[in-house]
C-alpha positions in Angstrom: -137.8 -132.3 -175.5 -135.0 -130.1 -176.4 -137.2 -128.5 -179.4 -139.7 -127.6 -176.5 -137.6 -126.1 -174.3 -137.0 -123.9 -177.6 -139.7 -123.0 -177.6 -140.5 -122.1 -174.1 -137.9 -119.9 -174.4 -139.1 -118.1 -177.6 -142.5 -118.0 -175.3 -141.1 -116.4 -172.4 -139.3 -113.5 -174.7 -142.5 -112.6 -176.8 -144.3 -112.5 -173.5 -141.8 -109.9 -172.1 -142.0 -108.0 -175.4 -145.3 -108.2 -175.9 -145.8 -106.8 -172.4 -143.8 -103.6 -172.8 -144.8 -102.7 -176.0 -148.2 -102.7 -174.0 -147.0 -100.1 -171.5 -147.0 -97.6 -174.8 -150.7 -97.5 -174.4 -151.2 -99.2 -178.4 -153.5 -102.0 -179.5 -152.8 -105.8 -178.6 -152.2 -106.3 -182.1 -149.8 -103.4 -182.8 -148.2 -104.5 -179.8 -148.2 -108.1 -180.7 -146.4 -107.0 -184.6 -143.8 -104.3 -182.5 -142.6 -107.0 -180.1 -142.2 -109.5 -182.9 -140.4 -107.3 -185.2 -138.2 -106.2 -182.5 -137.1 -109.5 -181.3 -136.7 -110.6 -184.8 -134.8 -107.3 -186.1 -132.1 -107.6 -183.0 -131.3 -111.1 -183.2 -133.0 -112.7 -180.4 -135.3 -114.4 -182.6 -132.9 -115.3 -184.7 -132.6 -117.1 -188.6 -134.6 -119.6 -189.0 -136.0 -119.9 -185.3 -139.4 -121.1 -185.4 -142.2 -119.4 -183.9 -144.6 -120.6 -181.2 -147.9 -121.9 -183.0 -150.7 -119.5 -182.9 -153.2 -121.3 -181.1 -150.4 -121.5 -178.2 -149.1 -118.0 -178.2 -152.5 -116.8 -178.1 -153.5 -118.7 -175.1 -150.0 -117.5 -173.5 -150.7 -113.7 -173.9 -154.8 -113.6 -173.3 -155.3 -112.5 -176.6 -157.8 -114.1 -179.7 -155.6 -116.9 -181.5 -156.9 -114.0 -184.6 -154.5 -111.5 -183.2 -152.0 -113.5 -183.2 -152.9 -114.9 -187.0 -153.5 -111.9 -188.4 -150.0 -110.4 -187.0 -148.3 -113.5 -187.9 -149.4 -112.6 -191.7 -148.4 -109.2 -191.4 -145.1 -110.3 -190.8 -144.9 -112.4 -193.6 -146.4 -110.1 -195.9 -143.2 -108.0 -194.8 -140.0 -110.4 -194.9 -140.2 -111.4 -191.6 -141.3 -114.9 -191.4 -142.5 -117.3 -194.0 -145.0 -119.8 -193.3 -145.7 -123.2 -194.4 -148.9 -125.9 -193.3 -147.4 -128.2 -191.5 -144.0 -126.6 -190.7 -145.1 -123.6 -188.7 -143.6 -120.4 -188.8 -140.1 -119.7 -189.0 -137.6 -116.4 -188.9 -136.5 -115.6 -192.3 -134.8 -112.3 -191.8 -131.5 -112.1 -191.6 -130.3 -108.9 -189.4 -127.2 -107.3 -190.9 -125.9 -110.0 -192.9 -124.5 -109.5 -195.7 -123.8 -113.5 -196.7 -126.7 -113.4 -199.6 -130.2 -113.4 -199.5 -131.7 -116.7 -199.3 -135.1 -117.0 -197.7 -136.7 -120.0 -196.3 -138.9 -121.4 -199.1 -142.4 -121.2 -197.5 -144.9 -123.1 -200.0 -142.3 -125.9 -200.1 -143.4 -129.4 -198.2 -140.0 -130.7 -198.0 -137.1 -128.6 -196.8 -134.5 -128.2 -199.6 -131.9 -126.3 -197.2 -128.1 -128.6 -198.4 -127.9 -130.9 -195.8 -124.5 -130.5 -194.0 -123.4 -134.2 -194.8 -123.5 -133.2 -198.3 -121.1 -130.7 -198.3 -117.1 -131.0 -198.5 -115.4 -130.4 -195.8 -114.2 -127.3 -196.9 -117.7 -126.3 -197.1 -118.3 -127.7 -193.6 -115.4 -125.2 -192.0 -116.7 -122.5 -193.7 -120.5 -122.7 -192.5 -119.4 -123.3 -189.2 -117.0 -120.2 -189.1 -119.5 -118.2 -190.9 -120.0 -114.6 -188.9 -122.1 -112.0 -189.0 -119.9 -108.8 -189.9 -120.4 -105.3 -187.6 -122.5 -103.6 -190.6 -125.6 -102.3 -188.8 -125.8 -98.5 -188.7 -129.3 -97.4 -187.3 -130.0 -97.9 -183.8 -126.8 -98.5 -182.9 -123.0 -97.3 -182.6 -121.5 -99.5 -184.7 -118.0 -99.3 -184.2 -115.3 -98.9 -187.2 -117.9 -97.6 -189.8 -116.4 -94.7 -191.6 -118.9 -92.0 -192.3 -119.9 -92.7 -196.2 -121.8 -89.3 -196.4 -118.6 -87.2 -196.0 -116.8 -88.9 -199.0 -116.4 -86.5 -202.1 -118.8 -88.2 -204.6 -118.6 -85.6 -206.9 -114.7 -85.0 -207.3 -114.4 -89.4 -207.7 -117.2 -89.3 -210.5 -115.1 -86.9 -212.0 -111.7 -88.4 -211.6 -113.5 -91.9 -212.9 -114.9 -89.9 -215.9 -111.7 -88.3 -217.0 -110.2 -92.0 -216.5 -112.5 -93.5 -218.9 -112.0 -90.6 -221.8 -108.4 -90.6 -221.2 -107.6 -94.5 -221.5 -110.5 -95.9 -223.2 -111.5 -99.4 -223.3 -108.3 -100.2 -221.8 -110.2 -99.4 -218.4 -112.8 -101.8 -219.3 -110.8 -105.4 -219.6 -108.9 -107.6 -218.4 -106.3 -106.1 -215.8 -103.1 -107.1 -214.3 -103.8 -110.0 -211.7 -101.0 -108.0 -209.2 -102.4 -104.4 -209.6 -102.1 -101.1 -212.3 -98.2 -100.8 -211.8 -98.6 -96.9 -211.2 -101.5 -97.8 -208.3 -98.5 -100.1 -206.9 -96.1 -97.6 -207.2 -98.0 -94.7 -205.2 -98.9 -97.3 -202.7 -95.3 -98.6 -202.1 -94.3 -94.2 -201.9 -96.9 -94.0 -199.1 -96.8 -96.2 -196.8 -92.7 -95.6 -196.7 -93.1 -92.2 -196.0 -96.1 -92.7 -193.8 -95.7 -96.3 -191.8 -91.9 -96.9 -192.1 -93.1 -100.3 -194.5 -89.6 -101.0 -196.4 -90.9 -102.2 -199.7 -90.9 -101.6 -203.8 -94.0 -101.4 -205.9 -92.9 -105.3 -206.7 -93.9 -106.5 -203.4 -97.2 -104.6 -203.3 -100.3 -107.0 -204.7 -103.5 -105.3 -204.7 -106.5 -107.3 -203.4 -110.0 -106.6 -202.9 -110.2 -106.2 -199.2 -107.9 -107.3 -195.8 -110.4 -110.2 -195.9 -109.0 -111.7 -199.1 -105.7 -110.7 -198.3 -105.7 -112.2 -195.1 -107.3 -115.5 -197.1 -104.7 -115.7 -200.0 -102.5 -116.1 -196.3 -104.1 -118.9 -195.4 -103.8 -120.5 -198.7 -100.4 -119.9 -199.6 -98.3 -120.3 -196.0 -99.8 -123.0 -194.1 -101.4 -126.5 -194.3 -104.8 -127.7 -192.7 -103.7 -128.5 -189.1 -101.6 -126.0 -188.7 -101.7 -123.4 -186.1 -101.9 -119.8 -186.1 -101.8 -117.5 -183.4 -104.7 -114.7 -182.9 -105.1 -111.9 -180.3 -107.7 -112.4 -177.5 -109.9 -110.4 -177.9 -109.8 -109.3 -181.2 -111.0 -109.4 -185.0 -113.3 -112.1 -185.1 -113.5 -112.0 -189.0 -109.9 -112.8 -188.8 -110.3 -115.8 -186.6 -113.0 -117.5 -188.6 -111.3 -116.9 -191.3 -108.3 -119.0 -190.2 -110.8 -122.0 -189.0 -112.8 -122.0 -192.2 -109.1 -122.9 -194.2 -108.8 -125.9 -192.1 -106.1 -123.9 -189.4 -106.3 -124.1 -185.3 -106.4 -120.3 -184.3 -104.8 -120.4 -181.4 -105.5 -117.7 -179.0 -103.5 -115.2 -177.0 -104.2 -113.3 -174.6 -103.6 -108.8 -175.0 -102.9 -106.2 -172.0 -101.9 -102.6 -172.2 -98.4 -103.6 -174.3 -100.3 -105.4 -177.2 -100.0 -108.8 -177.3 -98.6 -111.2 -174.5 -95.4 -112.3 -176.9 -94.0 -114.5 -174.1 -97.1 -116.4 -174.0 -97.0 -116.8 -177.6 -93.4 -118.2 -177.4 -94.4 -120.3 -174.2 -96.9 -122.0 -176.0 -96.8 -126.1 -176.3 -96.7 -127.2 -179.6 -96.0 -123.2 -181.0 -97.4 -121.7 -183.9 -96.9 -122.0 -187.4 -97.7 -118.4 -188.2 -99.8 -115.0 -186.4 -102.2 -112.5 -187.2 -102.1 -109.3 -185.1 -102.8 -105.6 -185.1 -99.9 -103.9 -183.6 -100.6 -100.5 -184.1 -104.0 -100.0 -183.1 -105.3 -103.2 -181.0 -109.1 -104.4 -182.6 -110.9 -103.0 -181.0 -109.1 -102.2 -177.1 -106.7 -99.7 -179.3 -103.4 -100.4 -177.7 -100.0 -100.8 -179.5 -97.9 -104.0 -179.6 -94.3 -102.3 -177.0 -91.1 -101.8 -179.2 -89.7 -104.5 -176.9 -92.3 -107.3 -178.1 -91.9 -106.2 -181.6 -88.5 -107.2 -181.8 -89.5 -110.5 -179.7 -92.1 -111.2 -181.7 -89.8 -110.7 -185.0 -86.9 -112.8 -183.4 -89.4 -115.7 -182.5 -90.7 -115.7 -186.4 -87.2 -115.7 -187.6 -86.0 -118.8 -185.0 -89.4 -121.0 -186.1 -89.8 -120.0 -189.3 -93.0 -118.6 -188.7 -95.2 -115.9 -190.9 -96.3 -112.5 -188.9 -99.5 -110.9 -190.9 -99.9 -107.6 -189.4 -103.2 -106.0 -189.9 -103.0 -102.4 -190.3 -106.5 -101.6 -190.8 -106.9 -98.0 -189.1 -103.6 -96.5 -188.6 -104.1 -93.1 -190.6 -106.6 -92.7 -187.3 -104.5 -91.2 -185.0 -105.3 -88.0 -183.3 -103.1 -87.2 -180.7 -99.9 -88.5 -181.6 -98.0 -89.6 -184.0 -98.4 -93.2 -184.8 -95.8 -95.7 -184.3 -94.3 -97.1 -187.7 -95.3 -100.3 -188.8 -93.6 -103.8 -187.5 -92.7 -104.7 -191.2 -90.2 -101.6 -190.8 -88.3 -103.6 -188.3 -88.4 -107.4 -189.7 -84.9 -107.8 -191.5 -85.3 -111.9 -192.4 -88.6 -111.7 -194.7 -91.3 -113.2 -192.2 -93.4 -110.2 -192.1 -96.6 -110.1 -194.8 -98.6 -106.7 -194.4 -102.2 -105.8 -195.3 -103.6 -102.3 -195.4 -107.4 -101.2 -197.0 -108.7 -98.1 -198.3 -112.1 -99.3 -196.5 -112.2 -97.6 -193.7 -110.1 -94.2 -195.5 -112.4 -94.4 -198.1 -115.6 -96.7 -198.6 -115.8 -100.0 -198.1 -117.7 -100.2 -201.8 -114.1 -99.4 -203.4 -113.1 -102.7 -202.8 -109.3 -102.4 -202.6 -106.6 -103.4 -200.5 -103.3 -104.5 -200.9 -101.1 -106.5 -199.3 -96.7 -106.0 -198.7 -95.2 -109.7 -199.3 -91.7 -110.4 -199.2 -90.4 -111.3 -202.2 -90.2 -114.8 -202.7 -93.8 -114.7 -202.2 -94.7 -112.3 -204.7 -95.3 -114.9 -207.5 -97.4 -117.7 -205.5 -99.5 -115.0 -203.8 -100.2 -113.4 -207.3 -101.1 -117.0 -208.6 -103.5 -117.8 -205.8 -105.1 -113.8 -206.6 -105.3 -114.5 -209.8 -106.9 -118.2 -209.3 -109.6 -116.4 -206.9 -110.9 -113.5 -208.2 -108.9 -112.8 -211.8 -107.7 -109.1 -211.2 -109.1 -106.2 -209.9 -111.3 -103.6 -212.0 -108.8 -101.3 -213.8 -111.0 -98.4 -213.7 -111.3 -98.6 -209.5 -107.6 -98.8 -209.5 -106.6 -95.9 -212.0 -109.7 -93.5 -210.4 -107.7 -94.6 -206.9 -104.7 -93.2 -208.2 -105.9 -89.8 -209.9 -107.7 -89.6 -205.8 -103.9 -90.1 -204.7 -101.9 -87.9 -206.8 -104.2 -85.1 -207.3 -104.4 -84.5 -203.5 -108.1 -85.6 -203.0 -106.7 -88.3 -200.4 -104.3 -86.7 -198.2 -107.5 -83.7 -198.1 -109.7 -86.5 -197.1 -108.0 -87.9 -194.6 -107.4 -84.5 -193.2 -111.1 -84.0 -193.1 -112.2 -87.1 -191.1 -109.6 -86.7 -188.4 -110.7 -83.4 -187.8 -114.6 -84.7 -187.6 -113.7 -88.2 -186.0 -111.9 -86.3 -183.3 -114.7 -84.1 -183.0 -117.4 -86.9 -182.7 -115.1 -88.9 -180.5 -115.1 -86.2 -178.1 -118.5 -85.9 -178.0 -119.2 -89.8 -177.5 -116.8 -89.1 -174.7 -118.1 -86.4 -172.6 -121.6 -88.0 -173.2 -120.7 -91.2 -171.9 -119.4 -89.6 -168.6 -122.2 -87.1 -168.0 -125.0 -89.7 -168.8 -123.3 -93.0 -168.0 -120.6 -92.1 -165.9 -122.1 -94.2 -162.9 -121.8 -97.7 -164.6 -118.8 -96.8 -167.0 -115.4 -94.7 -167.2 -114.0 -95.2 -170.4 -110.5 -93.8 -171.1 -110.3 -91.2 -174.1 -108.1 -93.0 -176.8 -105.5 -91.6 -179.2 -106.9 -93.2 -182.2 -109.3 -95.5 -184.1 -113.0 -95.3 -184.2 -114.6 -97.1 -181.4 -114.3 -96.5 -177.7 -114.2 -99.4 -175.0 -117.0 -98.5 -172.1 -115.9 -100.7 -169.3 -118.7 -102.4 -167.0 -118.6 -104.1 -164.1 -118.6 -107.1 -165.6 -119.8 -109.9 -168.1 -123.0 -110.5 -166.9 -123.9 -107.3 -166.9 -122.5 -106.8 -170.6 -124.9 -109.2 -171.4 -127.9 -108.4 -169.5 -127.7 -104.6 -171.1 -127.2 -106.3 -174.5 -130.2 -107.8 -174.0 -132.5 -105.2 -172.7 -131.5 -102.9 -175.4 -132.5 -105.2 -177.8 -135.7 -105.4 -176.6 -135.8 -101.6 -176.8 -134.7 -102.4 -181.2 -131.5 -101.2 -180.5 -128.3 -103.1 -180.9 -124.8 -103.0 -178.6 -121.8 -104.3 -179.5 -120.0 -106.0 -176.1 -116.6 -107.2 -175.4 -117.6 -110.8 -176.1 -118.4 -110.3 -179.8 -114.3 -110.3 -179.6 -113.8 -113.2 -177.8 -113.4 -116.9 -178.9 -114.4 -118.1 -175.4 -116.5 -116.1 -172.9 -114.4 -113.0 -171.4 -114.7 -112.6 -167.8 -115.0 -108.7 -167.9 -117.4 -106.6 -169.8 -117.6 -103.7 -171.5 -119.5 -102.0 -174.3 -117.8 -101.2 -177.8 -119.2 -98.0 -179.2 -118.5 -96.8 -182.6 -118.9 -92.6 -183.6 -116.9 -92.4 -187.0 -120.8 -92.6 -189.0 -122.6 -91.3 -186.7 -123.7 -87.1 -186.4 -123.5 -85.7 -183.1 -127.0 -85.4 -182.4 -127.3 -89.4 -183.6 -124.3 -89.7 -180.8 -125.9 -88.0 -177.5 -129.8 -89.6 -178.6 -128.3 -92.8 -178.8 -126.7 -92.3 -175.5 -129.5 -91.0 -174.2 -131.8 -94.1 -174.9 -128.9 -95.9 -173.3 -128.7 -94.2 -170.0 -132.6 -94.9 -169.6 -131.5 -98.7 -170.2 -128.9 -98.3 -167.7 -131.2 -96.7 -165.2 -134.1 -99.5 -165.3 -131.5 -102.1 -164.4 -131.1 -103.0 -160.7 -128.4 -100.8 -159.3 -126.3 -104.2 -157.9 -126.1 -105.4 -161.9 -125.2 -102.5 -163.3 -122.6 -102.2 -161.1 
């Protein structure tokens, strides 16, 4: 029973589809193939969700069960769906994941997908907590994307080249596990000048991304069972990370002062450690109050917890200076601090680093070196030429100046086109802006309607652990032209205006 109310469901969306893409005036079977690849491309069919049989579908939508095979081909003949006698059609794409590329194996009697039983534990926690990350970039507004086509190719392949002829095969073996000491060094130099961190080139440990930083964490500091304390809403990377090693995340709850601190301390049975964003709240952009800073420090120096503080955006700041980073303030050691060049940079650098205190310098290094070995020496020394020759600081100047731009753009056409169902406040930094809605319901009925359209929205609840009970929209601009900005808006405002007026609020 429960498989075929499945796929009654999966019946009832094609229909919908099917039916709108029949408005454009097309063929039944172009129709047919543009509902299909729709549903499938925004999620709502999603991996590995098998399709109604042909037979069925075709007596569903009045159409020859040869429309329906013929389109059912078509999308197998294009990565859609793979097809097996006796096993039916099933989804095989995978929208926006970037977790590998395993397709269903079609002309294969016997499924050979690992059973879950089979796997360790370990393995267990991490298929569960598995995510998909925010990576789409056409028809959407993705937010936190940095805008890859404004990065000066030409001046890094030159820097790279000049590192190679200079240093040799030194640049292509085995490299410190911690980081190229001079990489360190100009790291350590920036973020004291820049974010107040209080730290030498010893304490910095260079890692591939915030992800592995915040995973050599989870390793090193806490046991399976513990608890750790994560903001509500907020990075949900961060949150399955902490599952998938076996932790409880523990969430708590954020207002207009960063994260509720007194609720943290208030908690039964506390917290062995937290992860937050204090600078620039993912993704609602507020900063964790000077006040709850030094609570939150005082609380990890009574318990003998760990603070990882998440600095992923801060050099995004366009209205005021940004406040200096919560490591500045922590005097007893608890604080562990991860910045990335990511979002500054690319996210195909593959470099971050990480501020430990110092009796963790060695068993974080350790549990680096036991995961990934090092990081390439000729990433790390290019990095530094782009830090010391100027190239950076240039950069950066660069994308504030066009992220402001774009963000007042997104802005002003949000109001003019939307400004019935949503007033969002213009924020001092980052690279998303919150669109309030009336609610969750109707967060999730837009959601949905745009899909059907092949566009995807990111809402509130993609933050959440549980449901939220408000809603709101999460728009990205920092990759997106203008003209991509007000057509996208555009197509959402006639989304907006086909919804009944008492939904959309």
């Amino acid at each position: 029973m429960k498989h075929n109310s499945k796929r009654y469901a999966a019946d009832d969306a094609i229909q919908a589809a099917f039916t709108q893409q029949l408005q454009r005036g097309i063929t039944l079977r172009s129709a047919l193939h543009q509902a299909l690849t729709l549903l499938v491309t925004g999620g709502e069919l999603p991996y590995l969700a098998r399709l109604p049989p042909s037979r069925g579908l075709a007596a569903r939508l009045a159409v020859s069960r040869d429309t329906v095979e013929q389109t059912y081909a078509r999308l197998e003949a294009e990565g859609y769906i793979a097809r097996a006698v006796g096993r039916g059609s099933v989804v095989c794409h995978q929208p926006d994941r970037l977790l590998g590329r395993e397709l269903l194996a079609a002309g294969q009697a016997k499924d050979e997908r690992l059973a879950e039983p089979e796997l360790s534990a370990h393995g267990r926690a991490l298929l569960s907590a598995r995510h998909a990350p925010h990576t789409r970039r056409s028809a959407s507004l993705t937010p936190s994307l940095p805008d890859l086509r404004a990065f000066p190719i030409d001046s890094w392949l030159q820097l790279e080249k000049q590192a190679i002829r200079r240093y040799g095969e030194r640049m292509l073996g085995y490299a410190d596990p911690q980081g190229v000491a001079e990489l360190r060094t100009a790291i350590a130099q920036y973020l004291q000048r820049e974010r107040g961190v209080k730290a030498s080139a010893e304490q910095v440990i260079v890692v591939t991304s915030s992800q592995q930083a915040l995973s050599l964490c989870t390793q090193v500091l806490f046991d399976p069972g513990d608890a750790v304390f994560v903001e509500e809403p907020g990075y949900q990377g961060a949150k399955k990370l902490v599952q998938s090693a076996g932790l409880v995340a523990r969430p708590i709850g954020v207002d207009a002062c960063g994260l509720d601190v007194e609720r943290l301390i208030q908690t039964p049975g506390g917290g062995r450690g937290v992860y937050i964003t204090p600078s620039h709240h993912y993704p609602l952009g507020h900063s964790l109050s000077l006040e709850r800073r030094l609570r939150l420090l005082e609380w990890a120096r009574r318990e003998r917890a760990w603070v990882i503080e998440d600095d992923y955006d801060s050099e995004f700041n366009y209205d005021r200076q940004p406040k200096a980073a919560l490591q500045g303030l922590d005097r007893d050691g608890r604080t562990l601090y991860i910045g990335t060049f990511s979002k500054t940079l690319f996210p195909g650098l593959r470099i971050g680093f990480m501020i430990v205190p110092p009796p963790l310098i060695a068993p974080m290094v350790a549990a680096k070196q036991f995961q990934d070995g090092y990081t390439s020496a000729l990433t790390q020394t290019t990095l530094l030429r782009f830090l010391h020759d100027g190239f950076y600081a240039e950069h950066l100047r660069n994308m504030r100046r066009l992220y402001k731009a774009r963000l007042d753009i997104l802005h002003a056409a949000v109001h003019r086109q939307l400004g019935d169902w949503t007033q969002p406040t213009l924020p001092q930094g980052g690279l998303q802006l919150v669109c309030p809605l009336a609610d969750a319901a109707t967060e999730r009925r837009l959601i949905a309607a745009a899909a059907a359209q092949g566009m995807q929205l990111y809402g509130l609840a993609d933050f959440y652990t549980e449901r939220p009970r408000h809603g709101a929209l999460v728009l990205g601009f920092s990759a997106y032209a203008p003209d991509e900005i007000t057509q996208f808006i555009s197509r959402l405002a006639q989304i907006f205006g086909a919804m009944p007026t008492e939904s959309a609020g």
